[in-house]
C-alpha positions as CSV (number, residue, x, y, z in Angstrom):
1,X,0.0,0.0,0.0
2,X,1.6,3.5,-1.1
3,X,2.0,6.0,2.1
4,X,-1.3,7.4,3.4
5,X,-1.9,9.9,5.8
6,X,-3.4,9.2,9.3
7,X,-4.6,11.3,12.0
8,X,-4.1,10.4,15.5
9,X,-6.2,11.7,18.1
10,X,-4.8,10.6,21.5
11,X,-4.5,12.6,24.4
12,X,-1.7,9.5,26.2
13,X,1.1,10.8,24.6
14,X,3.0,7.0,25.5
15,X,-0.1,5.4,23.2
16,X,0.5,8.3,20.9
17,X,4.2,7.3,20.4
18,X,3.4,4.3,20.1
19,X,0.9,4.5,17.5
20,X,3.2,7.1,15.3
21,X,6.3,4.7,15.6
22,X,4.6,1.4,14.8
23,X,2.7,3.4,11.4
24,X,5.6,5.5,10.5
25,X,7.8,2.5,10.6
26,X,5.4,1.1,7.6
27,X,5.6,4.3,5.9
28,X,2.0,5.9,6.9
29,X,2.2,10.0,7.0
30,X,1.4,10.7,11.0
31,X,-0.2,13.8,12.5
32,X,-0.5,13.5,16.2
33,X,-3.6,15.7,17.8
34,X,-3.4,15.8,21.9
35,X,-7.8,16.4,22.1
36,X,-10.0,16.7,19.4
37,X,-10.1,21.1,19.4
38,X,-6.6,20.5,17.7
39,X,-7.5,17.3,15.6
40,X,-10.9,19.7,14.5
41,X,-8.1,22.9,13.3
42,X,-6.2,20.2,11.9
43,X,-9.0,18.7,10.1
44,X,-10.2,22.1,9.1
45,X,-7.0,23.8,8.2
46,X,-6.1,22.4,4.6
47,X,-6.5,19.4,2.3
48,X,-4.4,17.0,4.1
49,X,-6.8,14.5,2.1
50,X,-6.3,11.9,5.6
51,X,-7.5,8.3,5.0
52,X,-7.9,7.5,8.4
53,X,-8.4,8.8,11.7
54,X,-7.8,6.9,15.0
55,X,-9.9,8.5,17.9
56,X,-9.4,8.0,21.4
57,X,-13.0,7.3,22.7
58,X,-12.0,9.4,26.2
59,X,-10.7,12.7,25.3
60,X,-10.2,15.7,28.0
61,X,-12.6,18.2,26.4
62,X,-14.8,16.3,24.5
63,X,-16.3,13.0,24.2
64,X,-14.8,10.5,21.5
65,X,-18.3,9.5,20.4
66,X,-19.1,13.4,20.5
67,X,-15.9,14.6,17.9
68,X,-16.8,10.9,16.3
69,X,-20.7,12.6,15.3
70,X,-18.9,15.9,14.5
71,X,-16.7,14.5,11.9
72,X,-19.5,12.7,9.9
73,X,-21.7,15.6,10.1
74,X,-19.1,17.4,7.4
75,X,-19.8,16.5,4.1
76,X,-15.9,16.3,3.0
77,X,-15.1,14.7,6.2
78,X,-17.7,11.8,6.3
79,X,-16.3,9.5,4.7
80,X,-13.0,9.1,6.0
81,X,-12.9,5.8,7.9
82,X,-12.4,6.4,11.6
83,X,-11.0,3.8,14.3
84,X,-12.0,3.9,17.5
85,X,-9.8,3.1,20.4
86,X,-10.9,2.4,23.3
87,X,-10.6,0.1,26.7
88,X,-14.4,-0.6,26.8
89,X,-15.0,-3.8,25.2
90,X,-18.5,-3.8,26.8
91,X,-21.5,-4.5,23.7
92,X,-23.4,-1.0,24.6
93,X,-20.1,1.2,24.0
94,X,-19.2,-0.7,20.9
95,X,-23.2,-0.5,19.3
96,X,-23.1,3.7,20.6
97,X,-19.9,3.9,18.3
98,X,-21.0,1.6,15.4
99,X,-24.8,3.8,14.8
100,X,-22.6,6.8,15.0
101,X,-20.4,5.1,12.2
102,X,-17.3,4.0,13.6
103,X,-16.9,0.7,12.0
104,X,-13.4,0.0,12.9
105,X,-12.7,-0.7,17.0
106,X,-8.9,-1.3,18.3
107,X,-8.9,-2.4,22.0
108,X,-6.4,-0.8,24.2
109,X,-3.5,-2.1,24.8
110,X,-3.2,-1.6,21.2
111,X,-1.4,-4.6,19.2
112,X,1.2,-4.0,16.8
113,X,-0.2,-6.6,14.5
114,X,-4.0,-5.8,14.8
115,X,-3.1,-1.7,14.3
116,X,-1.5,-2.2,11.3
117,X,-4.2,-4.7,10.1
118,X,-7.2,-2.4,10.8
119,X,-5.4,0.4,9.6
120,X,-4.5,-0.8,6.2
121,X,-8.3,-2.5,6.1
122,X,-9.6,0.9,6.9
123,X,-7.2,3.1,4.5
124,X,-8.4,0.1,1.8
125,X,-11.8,1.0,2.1
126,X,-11.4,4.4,1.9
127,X,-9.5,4.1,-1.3
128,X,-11.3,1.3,-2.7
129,X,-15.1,3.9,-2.1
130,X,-13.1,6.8,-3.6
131,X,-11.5,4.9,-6.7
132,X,-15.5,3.7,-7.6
133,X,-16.9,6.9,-7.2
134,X,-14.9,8.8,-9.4
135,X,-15.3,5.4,-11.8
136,X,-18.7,5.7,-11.5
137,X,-19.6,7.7,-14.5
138,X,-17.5,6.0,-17.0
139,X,-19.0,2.8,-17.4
140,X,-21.7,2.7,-19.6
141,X,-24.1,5.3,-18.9
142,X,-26.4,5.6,-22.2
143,X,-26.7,1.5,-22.5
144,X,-27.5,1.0,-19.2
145,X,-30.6,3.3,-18.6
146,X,-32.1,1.6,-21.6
147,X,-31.8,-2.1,-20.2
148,X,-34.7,-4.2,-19.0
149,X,-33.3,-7.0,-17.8
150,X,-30.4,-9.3,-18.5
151,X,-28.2,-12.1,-17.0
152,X,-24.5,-11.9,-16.4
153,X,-21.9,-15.2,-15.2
154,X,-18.2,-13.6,-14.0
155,X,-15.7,-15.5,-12.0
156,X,-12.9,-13.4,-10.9
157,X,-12.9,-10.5,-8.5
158,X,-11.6,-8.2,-11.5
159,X,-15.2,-9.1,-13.2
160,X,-17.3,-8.6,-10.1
161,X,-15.6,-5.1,-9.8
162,X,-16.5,-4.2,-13.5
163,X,-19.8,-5.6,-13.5
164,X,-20.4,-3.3,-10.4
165,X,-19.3,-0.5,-12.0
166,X,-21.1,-1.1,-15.4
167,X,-24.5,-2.3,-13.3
168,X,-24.6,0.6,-11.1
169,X,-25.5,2.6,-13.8
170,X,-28.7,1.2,-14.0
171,X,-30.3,3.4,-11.0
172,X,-30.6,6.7,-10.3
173,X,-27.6,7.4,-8.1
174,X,-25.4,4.9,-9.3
175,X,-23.0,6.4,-6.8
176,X,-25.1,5.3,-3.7
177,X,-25.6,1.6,-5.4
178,X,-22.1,0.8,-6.6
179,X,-19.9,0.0,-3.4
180,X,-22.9,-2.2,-1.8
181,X,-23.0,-3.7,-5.4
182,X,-19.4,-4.8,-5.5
183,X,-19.6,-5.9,-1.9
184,X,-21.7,-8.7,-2.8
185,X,-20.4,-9.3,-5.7
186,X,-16.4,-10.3,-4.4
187,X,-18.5,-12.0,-1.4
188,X,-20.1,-14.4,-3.7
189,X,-16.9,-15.4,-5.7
190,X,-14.9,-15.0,-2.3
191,X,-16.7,-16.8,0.4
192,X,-19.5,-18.4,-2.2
193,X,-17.4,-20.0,-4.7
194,X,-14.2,-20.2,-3.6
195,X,-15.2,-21.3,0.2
196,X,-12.8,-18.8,1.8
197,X,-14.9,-18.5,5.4
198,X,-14.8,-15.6,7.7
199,X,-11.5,-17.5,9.9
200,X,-9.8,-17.7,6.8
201,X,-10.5,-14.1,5.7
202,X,-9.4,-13.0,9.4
203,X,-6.2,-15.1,9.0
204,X,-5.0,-14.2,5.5
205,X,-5.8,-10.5,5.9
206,X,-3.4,-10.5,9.5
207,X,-0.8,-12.6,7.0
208,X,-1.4,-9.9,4.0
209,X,-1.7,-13.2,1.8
210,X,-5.5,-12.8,1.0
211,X,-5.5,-12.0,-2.6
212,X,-2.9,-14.8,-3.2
213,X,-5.4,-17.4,-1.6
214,X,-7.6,-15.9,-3.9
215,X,-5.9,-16.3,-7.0
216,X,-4.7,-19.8,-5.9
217,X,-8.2,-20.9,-5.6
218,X,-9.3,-19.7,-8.5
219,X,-6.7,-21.5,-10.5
220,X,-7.9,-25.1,-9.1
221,X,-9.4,-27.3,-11.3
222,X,-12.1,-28.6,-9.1
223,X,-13.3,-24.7,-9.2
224,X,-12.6,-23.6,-12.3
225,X,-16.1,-24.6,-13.4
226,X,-17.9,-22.5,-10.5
227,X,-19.0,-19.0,-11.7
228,X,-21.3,-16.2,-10.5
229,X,-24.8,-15.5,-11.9
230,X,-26.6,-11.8,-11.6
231,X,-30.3,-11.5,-12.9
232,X,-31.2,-7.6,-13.8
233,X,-34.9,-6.8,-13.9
234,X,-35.9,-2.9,-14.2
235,X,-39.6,-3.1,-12.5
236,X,-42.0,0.5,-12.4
237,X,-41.0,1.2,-9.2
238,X,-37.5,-0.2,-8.9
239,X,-34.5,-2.0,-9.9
240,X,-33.9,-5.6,-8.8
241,X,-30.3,-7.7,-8.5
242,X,-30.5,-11.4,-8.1
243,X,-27.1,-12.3,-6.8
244,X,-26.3,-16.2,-7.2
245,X,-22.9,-18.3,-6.6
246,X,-22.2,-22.6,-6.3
247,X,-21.0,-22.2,-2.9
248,X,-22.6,-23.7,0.1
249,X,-24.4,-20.9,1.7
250,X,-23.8,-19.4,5.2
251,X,-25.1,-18.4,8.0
252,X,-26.4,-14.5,7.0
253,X,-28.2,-13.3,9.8
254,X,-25.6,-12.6,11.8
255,X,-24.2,-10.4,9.2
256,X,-27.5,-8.5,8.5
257,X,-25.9,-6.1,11.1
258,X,-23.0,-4.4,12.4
259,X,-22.5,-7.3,15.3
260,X,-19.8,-5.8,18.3
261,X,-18.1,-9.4,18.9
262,X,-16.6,-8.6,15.1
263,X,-15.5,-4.7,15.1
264,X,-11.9,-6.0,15.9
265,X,-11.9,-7.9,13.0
266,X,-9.6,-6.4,9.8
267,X,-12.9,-7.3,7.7
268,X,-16.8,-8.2,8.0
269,X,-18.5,-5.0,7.6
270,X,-19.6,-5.5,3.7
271,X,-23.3,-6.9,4.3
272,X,-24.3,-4.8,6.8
273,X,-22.8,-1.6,5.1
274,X,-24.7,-2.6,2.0
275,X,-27.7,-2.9,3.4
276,X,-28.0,0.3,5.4
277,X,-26.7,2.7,2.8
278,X,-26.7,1.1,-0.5
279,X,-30.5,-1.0,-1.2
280,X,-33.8,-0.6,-0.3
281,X,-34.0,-3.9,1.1
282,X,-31.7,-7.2,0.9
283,X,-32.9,-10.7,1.5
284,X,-30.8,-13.7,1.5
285,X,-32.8,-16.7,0.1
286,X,-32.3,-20.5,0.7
287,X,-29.1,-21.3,2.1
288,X,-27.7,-18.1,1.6
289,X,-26.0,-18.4,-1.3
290,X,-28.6,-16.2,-3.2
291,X,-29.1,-12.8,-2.2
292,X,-31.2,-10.3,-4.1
293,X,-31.5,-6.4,-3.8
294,X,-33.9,-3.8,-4.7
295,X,-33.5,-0.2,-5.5
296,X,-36.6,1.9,-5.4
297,X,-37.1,4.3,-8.0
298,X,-37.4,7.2,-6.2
């Protein structure tokens, strides 16, 4: 990953160093902010275009959670990813931090390992949003808003990305449909066909060897045959994807929403993110390897 800049707000200057020595030593740009009045001027002072912010949830002169709901409330600022670190493990601190949309949690201590894990899974995502919205608009556009419906096989996660991009432009705000859309796509050839479960996503991403278990997998012969299928139907009042893979299905429920046992985790926030900003609704069907999305027209 090329160098990205992170802001640290930490008012434990030892956990500060910490966190600046362990990031810088992997080439991440620091800025250290000792409450959250100085991580606001630096925030507001220029571009520094920051990819991620780490908050301390206890901060002398404001709340964590309270700088947390300040930061999303600014359109330019929202969508930076922002980890939360705090030494409150307990379920109702974790779910206050996850509805005001901290997805990312780092439990104090910190761990060398697990910060630079969350951090470059965070950093990932923030690139990975950015890259398809300014994509968004070049995939398409005039053949798209004329089709009705249509069915689509892909196998690889370079497909899946292009087929979200192309499909998006379907609906009205592509931009709003595109990074749920590619969610479930990879999840289908990733965990669907290719049986790579959440353990092994947890492992390989804390090993940086996920893509190449990917790749691996998809070369072997016994899966070679497995693809992905995605129905299209344009209805009056709204757009439906049908989202099918060979794999063996899951357990979805617990992935319907942001669960605070898995906030620690470098990965596992796809479904739930889809669902709550990027479809109307999302159903799982059968064993779960079927899912299928609707966009309202509205």
């Amino acid at each position: 990953m090329t160098s990205a800049k992170v802001l640290v707000v930490e008012d434990e200057l030892i956990c500060a160093g910490l966190i600046e020595t362990v990031l810088s030593s992997e080439a991440y740009e620091v800025t250290i902010a000792e409450d959250c009045e100085t991580g606001w001027q630096i925030l507001q002072a220029d571009n520094q275009q920051f990819e991620a912010i780490l908050l301390d949830r206890h901060l002398p002169d404001m709340d964590g959670l309270e700088f947390l709901q300040k930061i999303k409330a600014v359109e330019s600022l929202k969508n930076i990813p922002v980890i939360m670190e705090t030494a409150d493990a307990d379920a109702a601190s974790i779910r206050q931090g996850l509805l005001a949309g901290a997805y990312y949690y780092l439990i104090k201590p910190l761990q060398r390992d697990l910060l630079l894990s969350i951090v470059s899974a965070a950093i990932s995502q923030c690139r990975n949003d950015k890259q398809l919205q300014d994509s968004v608009h070049l995939h398409g556009q005039t053949f798209c808003k004329h089709l009705q419906h249509g069915v689509f096989h892909y196998r690889t996660l370079q497909e899946a990305k292009q087929l979200a991009q192309t499909l998006s432009q379907t609906c009205m705000v592509p931009e709003r449909v595109i990074v749920g859309l590619q969610e479930l796509l990879i999840n289908a050839v990733e965990h669907g066909n290719l049986g790579v479960t959440y353990a092994d996503k947890t492992r390989l991403m804390l090993d940086n060897s996920w893509l190449q278990e990917v790749e691996r997998r998809l070369a072997l012969p016994e899966l070679q045959q497995k693809f992905v299928e995605i129905q299209f139907e344009r209805q009056h009042d709204k757009i439906v994807f049908t989202i099918k893979d060979h794999g063996q299905g899951f357990d979805w429920r617990k992935y319907l929403e942001f669960d605070p046992e898995r906030v620690f985790d470098p990965h596992g926030r796809g479904i739930a993110l889809a669902k709550m900003m990027s479809f109307d609704t999302l159903t799982y069907l059968g064993n779960g390897n079927t899912v299928q999305v609707s966009i309202f027209n509205t």
